[in-house]
C-alpha positions in Angstrom: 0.0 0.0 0.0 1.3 3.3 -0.7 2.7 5.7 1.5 -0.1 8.7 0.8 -3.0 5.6 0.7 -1.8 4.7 4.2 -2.4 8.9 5.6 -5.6 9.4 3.7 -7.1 5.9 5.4 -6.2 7.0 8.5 -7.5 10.0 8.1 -10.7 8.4 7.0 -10.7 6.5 10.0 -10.8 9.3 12.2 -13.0 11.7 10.7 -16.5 12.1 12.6 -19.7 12.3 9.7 -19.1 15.8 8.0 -20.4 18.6 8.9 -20.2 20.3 4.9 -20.7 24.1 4.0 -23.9 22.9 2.2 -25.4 21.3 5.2 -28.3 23.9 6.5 -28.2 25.0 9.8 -31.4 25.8 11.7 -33.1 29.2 12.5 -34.0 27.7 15.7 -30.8 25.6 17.6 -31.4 24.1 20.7 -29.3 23.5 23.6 -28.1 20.0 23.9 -29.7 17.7 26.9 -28.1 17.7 29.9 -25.6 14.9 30.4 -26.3 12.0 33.1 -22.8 10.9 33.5 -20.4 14.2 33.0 -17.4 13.0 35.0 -17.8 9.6 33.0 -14.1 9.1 32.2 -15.2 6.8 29.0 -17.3 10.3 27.9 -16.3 11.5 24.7 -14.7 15.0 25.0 -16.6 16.2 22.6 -19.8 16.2 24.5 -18.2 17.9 26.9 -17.3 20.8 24.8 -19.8 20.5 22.1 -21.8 22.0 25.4 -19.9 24.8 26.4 -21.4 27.8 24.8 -19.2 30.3 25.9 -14.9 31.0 25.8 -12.6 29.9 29.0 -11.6 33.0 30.5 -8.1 32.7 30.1 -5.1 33.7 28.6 -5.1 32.7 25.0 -3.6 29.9 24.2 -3.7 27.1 21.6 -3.2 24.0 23.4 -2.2 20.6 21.7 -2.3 19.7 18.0 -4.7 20.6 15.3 -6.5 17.3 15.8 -6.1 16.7 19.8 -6.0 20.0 22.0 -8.1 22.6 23.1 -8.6 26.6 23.0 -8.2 29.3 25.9 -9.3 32.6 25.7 -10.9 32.5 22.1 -12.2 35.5 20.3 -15.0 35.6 18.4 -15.1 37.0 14.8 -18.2 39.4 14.6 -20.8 37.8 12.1 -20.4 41.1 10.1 -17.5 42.8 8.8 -16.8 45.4 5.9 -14.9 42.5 4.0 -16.9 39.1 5.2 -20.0 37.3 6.8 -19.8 34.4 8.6 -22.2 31.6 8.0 -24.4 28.7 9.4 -24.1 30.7 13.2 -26.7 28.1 14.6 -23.0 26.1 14.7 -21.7 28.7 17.3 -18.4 28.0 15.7 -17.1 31.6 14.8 -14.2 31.3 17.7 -10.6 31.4 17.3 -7.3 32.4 18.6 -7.0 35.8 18.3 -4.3 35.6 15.7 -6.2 33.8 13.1 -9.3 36.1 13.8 -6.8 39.0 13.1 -5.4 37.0 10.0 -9.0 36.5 8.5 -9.7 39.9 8.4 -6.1 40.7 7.1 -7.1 38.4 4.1 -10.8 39.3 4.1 -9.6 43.3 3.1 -7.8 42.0 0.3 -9.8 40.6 -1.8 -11.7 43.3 -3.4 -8.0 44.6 -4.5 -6.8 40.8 -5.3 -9.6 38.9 -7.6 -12.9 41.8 -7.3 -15.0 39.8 -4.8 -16.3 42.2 -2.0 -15.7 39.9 0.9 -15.3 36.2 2.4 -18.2 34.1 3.5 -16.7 32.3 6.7 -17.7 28.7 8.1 -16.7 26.9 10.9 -13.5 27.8 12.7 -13.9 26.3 16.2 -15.9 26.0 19.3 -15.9 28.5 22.0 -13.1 26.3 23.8 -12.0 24.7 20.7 -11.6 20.6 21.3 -13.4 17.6 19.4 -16.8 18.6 17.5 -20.0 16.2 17.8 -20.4 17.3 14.2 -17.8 17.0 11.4 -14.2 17.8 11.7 -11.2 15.9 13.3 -9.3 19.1 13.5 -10.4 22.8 14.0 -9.8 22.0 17.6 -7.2 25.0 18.6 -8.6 28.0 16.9 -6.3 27.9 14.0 -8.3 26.5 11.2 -10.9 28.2 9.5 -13.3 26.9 6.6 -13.9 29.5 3.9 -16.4 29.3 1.3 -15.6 29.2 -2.8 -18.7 31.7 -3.0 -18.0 35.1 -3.4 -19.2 37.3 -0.3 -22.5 39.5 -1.8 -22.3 43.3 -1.2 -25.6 43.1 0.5 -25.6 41.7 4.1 -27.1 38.1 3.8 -30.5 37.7 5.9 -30.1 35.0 8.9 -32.3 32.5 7.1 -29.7 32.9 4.3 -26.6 32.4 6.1 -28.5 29.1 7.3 -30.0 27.6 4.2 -28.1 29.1 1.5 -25.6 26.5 -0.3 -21.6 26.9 -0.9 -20.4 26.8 -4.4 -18.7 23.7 -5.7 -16.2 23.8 -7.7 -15.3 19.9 -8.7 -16.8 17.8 -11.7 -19.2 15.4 -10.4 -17.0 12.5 -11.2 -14.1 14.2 -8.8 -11.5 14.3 -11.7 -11.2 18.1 -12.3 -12.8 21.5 -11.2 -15.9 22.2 -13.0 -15.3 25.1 -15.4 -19.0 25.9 -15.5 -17.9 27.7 -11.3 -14.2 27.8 -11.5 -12.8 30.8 -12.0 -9.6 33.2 -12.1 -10.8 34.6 -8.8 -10.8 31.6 -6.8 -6.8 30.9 -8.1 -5.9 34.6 -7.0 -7.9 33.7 -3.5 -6.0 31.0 -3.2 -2.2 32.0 -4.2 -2.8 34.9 -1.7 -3.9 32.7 1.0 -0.9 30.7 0.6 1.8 33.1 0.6 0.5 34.6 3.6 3.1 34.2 6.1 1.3 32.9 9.2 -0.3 30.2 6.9 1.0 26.9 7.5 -0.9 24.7 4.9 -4.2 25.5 2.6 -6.3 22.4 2.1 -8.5 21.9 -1.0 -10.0 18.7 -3.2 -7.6 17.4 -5.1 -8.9 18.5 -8.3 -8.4 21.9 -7.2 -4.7 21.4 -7.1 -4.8 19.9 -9.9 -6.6 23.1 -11.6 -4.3 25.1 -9.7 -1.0 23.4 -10.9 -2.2 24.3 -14.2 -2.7 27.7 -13.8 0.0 28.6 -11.6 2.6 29.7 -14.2 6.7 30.0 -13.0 5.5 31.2 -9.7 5.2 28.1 -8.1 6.6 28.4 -4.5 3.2 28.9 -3.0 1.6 25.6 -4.3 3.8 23.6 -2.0 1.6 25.2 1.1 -1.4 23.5 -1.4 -2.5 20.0 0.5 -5.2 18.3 -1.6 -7.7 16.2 0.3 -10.8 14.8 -0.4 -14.0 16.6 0.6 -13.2 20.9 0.3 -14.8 21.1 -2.9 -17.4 24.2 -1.6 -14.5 25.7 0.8 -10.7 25.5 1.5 -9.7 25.0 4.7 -6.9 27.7 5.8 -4.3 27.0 9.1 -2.2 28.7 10.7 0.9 28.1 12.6 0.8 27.9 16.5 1.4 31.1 17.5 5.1 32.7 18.8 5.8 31.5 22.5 3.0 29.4 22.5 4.2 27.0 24.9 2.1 23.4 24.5 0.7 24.1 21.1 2.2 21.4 18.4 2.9 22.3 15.0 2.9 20.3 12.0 6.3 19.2 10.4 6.7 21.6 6.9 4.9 20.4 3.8 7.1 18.3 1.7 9.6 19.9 -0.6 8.6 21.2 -4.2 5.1 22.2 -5.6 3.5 18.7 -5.5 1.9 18.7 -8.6 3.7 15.3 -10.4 3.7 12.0 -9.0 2.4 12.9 -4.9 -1.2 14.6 -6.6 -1.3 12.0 -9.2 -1.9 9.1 -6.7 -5.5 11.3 -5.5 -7.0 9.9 -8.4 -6.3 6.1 -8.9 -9.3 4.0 -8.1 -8.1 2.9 -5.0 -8.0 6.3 -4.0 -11.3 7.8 -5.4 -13.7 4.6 -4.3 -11.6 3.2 -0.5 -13.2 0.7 1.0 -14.5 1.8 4.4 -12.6 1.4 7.5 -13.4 1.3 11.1 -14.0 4.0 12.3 -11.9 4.7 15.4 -13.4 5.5 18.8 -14.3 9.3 19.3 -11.4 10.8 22.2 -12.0 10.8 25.6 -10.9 14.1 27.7 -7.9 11.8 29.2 -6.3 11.6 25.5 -6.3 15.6 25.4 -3.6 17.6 27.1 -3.8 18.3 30.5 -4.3 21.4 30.2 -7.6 21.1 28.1 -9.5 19.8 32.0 -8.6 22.9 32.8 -10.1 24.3 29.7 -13.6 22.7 30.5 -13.6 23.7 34.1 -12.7 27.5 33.8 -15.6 29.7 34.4 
């Protein structure tokens, strides 16, 4: 079995049932039930933070890895902005670290100036104290992944029943093999260079028939594509992270991106049978608050 079959299977196996930018929210979200057991210790964390509605007031702090940590002191991004909306806000996933919230308004305010689209529409980033979701996503756990739609922001403030009904763009054939050029467009390559070459960034995931599009179109300038990571799925957003922050103590990057662009033999192997149709695994067991840091009890218990 090949090295980049072996990653993408055990990423399968981890992954909870998506939670996608064209699943509808609800105008009307209701608290989840009070737990009978909290101090279970077999309790999958992410009841436990899939209930807390509200930030730790703390310090910030990332805490842990992408897929296995926790978030301190998280900001929220307001749902309106001069240069983005945020969507689906029954989720009550519009937290982050307040680095990335800074970066997504950095990028936001470019892209009127970079490929003519007013704003970004914004989808999940994390929970108030970041850690495992009930709903879709293995990572987005430390405040420093954002989703962010392939539809252009209107320049008209979206109602609430829009932000929770309305569908995300997709950009990928039906068969998986390219990017449909009936919703592709130059805008969503500029949106996407830009994103990458942003310092902070750390890696920019998209379907792999968008890196494939993009490998095309890049021209000579091809540094930025190595920050590129195809993946299945992300073919109505592209998932943007961010590096742990300086001095933060306890949060875990991710080792740099392999060298050059990756657009030969590595994103050729996304679309070999094997690949495009796995055969289910297992799926593992959901993480108990014991297989978090530490620190993330703490999290939990803050007021």
């Amino acid at each position: 079995m090949s090295l980049i079959r072996r990653i993408v299977l055990s990423l399968l196996l981890c992954l909870p049932a998506a939670v996608g930018a064209q699943d509808r929210g609800t105008l009307d979200p209701k608290p989840l039930p009070a737990l009978a057991h909290p101090d279970d210790p077999a309790l999958a964390a992410k009841e436990l933070f899939g209930r807390r509605d509200k930030p730790a007031a703390m310090p910030p702090h990332s805490i842990g890895g992408y897929a296995r940590g926790c978030l301190a002191g998280a900001t929220a991004i307001p749902i309106d902005g001069d240069t983005w909306q945020v969507m689906r806000l029954s989720r009550n996933r519009n937290w982050g670290h307040p680095d990335l919230i800074a970066f997504l308004q950095h990028l936001s305010a470019k892209l009127p100036r970079i490929n003519g689209w007013p704003g970004l529409l914004i989808g999940d980033i994390s929970q108030p104290r970041g850690g495992p979701m009930i709903t879709g996503h293995a990572s987005h756990q430390i405040g420093l992944d954002a989703d962010l739609w392939f539809t252009p922001m209107p320049s008209r403030r979206l109602s609430r029943a829009e932000r929770e009904e309305m569908s995300a763009t997709n950009v990928v054939r039906p068969d998986g093999l390219d990017i449909d050029p009936q919703t592709w467009t130059p805008q969503h390559t500029a949106l996407l260079r830009t994103a990458a070459m942003e310092h902070d960034v750390a890696r920019v995931f998209v379907n792999p028939a968008i890196k494939k599009a993009l490998c095309r179109e890049a021209g000579q300038d091809r540094a930025w594509l190595r920050k590129i990571r195809p993946t299945f799925g992300h073919n109505y957003h592209f998932h943007v992270r961010i590096a742990c922050p300086n001095g933060s103590s306890g949060c875990a990057d991710q080792d740099p991106p392999p060298p050059g662009d990756g657009c030969g033999a590595e994103l050729a192997q996304w679309f070999t049978p094997e690949m495009l149709h796995p055969k289910p695994g297992k799926p593992r067991p959901p993480l108990t608050v014991a297989q978090l840091p530490v620190e993330c009890r703490r999290v939990l218990a803050a007021p």
